[in-house]
C-alpha positions in Angstrom: 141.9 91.5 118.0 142.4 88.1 119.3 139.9 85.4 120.8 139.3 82.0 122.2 135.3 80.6 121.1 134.6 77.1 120.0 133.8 75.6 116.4 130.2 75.0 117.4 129.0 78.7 118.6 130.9 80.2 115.7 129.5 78.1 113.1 125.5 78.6 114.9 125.7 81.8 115.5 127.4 82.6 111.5 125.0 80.5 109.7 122.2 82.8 111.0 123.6 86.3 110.1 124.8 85.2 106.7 121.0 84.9 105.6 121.3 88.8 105.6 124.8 88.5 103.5 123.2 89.6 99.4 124.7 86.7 96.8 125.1 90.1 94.4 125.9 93.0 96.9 125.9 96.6 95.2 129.0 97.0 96.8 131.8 94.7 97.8 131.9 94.8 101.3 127.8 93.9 101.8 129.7 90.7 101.3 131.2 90.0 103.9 130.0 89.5 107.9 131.0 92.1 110.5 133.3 90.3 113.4 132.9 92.9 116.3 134.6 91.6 119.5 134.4 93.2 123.1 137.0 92.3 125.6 134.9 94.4 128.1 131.5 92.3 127.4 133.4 89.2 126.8 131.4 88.5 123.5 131.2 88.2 119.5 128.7 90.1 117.5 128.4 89.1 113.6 126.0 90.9 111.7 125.2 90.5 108.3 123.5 93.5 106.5 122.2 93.3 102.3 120.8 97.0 103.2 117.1 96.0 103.4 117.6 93.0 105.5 119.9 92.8 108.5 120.8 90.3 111.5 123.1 90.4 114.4 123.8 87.6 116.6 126.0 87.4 119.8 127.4 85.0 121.9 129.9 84.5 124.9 134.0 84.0 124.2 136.9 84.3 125.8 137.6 88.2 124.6 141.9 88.9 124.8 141.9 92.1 122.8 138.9 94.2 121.3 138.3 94.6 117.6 136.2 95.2 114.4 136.9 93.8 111.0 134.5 92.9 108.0 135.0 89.5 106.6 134.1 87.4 103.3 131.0 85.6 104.5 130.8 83.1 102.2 134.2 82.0 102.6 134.2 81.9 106.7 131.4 79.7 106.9 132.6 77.2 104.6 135.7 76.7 106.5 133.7 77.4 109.6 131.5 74.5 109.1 133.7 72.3 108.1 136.1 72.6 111.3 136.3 69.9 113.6 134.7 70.3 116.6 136.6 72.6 119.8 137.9 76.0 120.4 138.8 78.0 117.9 141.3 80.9 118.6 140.7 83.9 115.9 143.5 86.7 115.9 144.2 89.5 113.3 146.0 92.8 112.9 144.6 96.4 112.4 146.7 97.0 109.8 146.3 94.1 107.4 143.2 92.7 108.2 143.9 89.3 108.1 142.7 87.2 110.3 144.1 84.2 111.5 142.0 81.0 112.7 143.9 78.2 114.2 141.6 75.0 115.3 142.8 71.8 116.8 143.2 70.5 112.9 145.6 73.2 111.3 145.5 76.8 110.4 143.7 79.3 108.5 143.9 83.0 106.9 141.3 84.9 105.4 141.4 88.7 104.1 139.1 90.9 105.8 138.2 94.8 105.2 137.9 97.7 106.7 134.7 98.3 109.1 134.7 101.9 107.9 132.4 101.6 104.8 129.9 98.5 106.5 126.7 100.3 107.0 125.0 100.7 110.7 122.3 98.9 111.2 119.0 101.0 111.2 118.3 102.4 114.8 114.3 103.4 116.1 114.1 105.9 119.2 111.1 107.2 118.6 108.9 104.7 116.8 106.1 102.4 118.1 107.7 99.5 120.6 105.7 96.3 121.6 106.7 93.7 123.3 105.7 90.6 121.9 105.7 86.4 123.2 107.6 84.2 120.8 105.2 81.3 120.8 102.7 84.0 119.5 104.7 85.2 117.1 105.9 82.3 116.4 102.1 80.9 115.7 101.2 83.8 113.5 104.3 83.3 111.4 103.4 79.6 110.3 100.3 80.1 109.5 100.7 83.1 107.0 103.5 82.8 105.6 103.2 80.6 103.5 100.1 82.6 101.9 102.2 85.6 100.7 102.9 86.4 97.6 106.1 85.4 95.2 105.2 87.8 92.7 107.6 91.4 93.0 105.4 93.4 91.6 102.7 92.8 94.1 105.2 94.6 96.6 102.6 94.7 99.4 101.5 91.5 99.1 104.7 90.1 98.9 105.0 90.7 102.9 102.5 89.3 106.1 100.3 92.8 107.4 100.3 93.0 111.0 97.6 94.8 113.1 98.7 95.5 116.3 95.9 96.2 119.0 95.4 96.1 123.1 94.0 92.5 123.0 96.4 91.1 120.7 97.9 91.3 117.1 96.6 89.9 113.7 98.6 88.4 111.3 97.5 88.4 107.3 98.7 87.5 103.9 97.3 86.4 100.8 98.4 86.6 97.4 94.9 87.0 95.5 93.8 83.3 95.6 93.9 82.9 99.0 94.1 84.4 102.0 95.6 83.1 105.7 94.4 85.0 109.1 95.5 84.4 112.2 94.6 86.2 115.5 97.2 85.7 118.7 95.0 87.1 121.6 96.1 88.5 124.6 95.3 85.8 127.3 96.6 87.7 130.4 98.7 85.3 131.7 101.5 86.1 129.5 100.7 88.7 127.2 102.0 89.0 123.8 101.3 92.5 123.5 102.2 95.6 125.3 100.6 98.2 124.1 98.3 101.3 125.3 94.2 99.9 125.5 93.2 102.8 122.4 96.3 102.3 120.2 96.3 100.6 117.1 98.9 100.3 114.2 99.4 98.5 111.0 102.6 97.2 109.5 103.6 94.8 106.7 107.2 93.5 106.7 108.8 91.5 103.8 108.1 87.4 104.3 111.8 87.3 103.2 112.6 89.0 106.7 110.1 87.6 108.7 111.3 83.8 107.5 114.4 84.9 108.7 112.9 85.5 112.1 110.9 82.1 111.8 114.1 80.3 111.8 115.5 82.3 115.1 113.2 82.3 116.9 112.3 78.2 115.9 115.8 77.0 117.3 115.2 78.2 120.9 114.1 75.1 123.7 111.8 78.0 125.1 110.1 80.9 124.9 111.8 84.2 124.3 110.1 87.6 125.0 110.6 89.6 121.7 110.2 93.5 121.2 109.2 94.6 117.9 109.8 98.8 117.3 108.0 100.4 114.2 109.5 103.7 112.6 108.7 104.9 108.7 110.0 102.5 106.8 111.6 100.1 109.5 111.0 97.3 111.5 113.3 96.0 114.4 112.8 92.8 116.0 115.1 92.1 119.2 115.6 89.2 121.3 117.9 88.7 124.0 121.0 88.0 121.8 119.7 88.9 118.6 118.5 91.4 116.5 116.5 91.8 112.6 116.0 94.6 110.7 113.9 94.6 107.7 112.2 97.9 105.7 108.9 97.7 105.5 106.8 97.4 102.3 104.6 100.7 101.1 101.0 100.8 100.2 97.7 100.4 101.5 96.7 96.6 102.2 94.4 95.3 100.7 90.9 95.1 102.9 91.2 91.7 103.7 88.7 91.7 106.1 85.8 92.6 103.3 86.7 89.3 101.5 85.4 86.9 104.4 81.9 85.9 104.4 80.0 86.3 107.7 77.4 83.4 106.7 77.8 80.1 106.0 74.8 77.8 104.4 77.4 74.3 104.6 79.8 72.9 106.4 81.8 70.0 106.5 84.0 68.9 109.7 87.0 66.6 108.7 90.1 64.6 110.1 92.7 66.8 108.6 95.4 64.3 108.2 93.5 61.9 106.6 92.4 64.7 104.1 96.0 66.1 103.6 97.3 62.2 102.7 94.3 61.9 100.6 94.8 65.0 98.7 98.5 64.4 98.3 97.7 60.7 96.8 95.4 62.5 94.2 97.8 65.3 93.6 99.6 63.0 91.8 97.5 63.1 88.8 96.5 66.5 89.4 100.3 67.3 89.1 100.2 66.6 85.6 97.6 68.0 84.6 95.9 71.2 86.0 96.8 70.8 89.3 92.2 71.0 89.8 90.8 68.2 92.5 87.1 68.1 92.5 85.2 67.8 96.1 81.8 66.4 96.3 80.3 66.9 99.3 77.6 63.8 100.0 75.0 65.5 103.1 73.0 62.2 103.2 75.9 59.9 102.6 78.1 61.9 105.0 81.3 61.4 102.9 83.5 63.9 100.6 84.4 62.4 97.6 88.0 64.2 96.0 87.9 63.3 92.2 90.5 64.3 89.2 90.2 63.4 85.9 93.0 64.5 83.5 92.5 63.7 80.1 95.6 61.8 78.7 96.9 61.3 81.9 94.4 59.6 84.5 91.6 59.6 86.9 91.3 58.7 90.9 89.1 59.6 93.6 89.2 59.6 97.4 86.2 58.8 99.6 86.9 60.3 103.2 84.2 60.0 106.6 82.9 63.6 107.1 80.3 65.6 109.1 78.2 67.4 107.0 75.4 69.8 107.6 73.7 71.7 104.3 73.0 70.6 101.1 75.0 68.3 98.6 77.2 70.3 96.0 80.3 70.1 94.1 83.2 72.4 94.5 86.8 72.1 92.6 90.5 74.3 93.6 93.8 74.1 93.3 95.4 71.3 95.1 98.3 73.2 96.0 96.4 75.5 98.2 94.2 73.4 99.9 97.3 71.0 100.7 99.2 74.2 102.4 96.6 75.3 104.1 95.9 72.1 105.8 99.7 71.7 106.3 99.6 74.9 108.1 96.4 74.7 110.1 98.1 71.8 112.9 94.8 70.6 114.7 93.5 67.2 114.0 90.5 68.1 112.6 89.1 71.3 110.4 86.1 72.5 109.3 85.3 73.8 105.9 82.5 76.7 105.2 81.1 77.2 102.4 77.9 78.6 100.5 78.2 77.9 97.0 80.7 76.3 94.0 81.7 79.6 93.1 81.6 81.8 97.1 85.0 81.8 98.7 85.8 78.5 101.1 86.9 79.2 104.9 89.7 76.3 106.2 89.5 76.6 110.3 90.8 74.9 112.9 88.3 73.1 115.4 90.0 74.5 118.7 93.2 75.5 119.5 94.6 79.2 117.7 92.1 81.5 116.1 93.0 80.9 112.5 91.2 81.1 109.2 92.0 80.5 105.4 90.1 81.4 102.6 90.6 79.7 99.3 88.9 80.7 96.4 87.3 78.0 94.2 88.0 77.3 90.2 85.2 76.8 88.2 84.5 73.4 87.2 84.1 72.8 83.4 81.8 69.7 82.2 
């Protein structure tokens, strides 16, 4: 095998499939990256493969002589990265597997494996197969991710559930004490979804995975049309030069849909980065504390007051300009989750629903993506 690519392809291109390379692999050579080059195609594939997770990426190079060898990952990007900028000209021998890199700055070798025991990535041909906008996907990413669970044995919940319909495909996660939704809708222009008008199916793939696919799909300049095949047990997301594969998590998701009010009594509209700084000023007592922020909604006054009192620690409230229709009531959660939620909602205002201190609380966006977040209140003791 010998080619001609430069420092800066290399290095992209290998920092993205070593997020599949395992930091323990059940078997030594999960740790390195597989180097395929194709004279014929004039490309590089690298794939990275922990045997749950998997990414290949290719790019263009000058291609002299075909070849396949598996090399430590860990090692090649360091050197990789630290390279000076330029073409790089990697060359090694079938029988050794040692590959040679020589930059404009000096010379290195690294010991590769065999090819023989790196697993295949997992293949669908006869699975479900939609194709899929990035921006879409990219929307319902953001704003459920970040509501999965961290906890392993809450497998399902661990993972985003997608519901894959005609008009579009609905993103959910929630681990217990919240709950993110988000609805990308077919707007006919360019569809995100290609599927037949009476078919629906349900997936959940690991957050691990689809963070993975976040950060791909994140670094383009423009859109990229994505397809997205299902099988038992499998997911495969391809773009043009890339491709993740992830197994999907087992069990019956929870009925998320039965946790969302339909009715509302009170609302409040609010400027959502002026609520976000508040709460984060405020968190800094909460921090030490219980992490609790108190909200007092003020109909007649039309103001939310945030309030935390820690005993030992400290007190502070936050008086913030709101629109409020209903009655006047106190309600208290977890900072934490109201700050992601508001971090994740990206409008500049947001309305909050609510019918008592104790009912479930719906964060929305006023315009803009079809989102909700539920937050489930703590109960305030006197």
């Amino acid at each position: 095998m010998k080619l001609v690519c430069t420092q800066g392809e290399l290095n992209t291109h290998l920092s993205l499939a070593i997020h599949a390379v395992p930091s323990r692999p059940t078997h030594p050579v999960l740790a390195n990256v597989r180097l395929t080059a194709d004279a014929q195609q004039q490309q590089i594939q690298l794939t990275g493969f922990d045997l749950s997770l998997g990414i290949r990426t290719s790019f263009p190079a000058q291609v002299e002589a075909s070849g396949d060898v598996a090399l430590p990952a860990k090692l090649l990007n360091d050197i990789v990265s630290r390279l000076p900028e330029g073409d790089l000209t990697l060359e090694h021998q079938e029988d050794s597997y040692q590959t040679t890199l020589t930059s404009v700055s000096g010379t290195y070798k690294v010991q590769g494996m065999s090819v023989e025991e790196f697993p295949e990535l997992p293949a669908i041909e006869d699975g479900k197969v939609i194709q899929l906008g990035s921006e879409s996907l990219l929307e319902g990413l953001r704003g459920t991710l970040f509501a999965t669970s961290s906890d392993e044995t809450k497998q399902v919940l661990t993972g985003v559930h997608l519901a894959v319909r005609a008009d579009g495909i609905e993103f959910a996660a929630t681990d217990g004490h919240r709950l993110a939704v988000v609805e990308a809708l077919n707007d006919g222009d360019s569809p995100a979804i290609n599927v037949g008008d009476d078919e629906v199916f349900e997936v959940t793939v690991p957050a691990q995975a689809l963070r993975e696919l976040e950060r791909t799909i994140g670094k383009r300049a423009t859109p990229t049309p994505l397809t997205l095949s299902v099988d038992e047990g499998q997911a495969v997301f391809e773009l043009a030069d890339r491709r993740l594969t992830s197994r999907t998590l087992e069990g019956a998701y929870p009925a998320y849909r039965q946790l969302i009010p339909r009715e509302f009594e009170n609302q409040a509209n609010l400027d959502r980065r002026a609520l976000l700084s508040a709460l984060e000023r405020i968190a800094v007592i909460a921090d030490r504390k219980n992490n609790i922020v108190k909200f007092s909604f003020d109909s007649s006054g039309q103001q939310v007051t945030l309030g935390v009192d820690a005993a030992d620690v400290g007190s502070g409230t936050e008086c913030l300009p709101a629109q409020i229709s209903g009655e006047s009531l106190d309600i208290a959660f977890n900072v934490k989750y109201v700050m992601e939620s508001l971090r994740n909602l990206q409008s500049t205002e947001i309305q909050l629903q609510l019918n008592t201190a104790t009912s479930p609380v719906i964060l929305t966006p006023l315009g803009g993506t079809k989102m909700i977040h539920l937050v489930m209140p703590v109960q305030i003791r006197e």
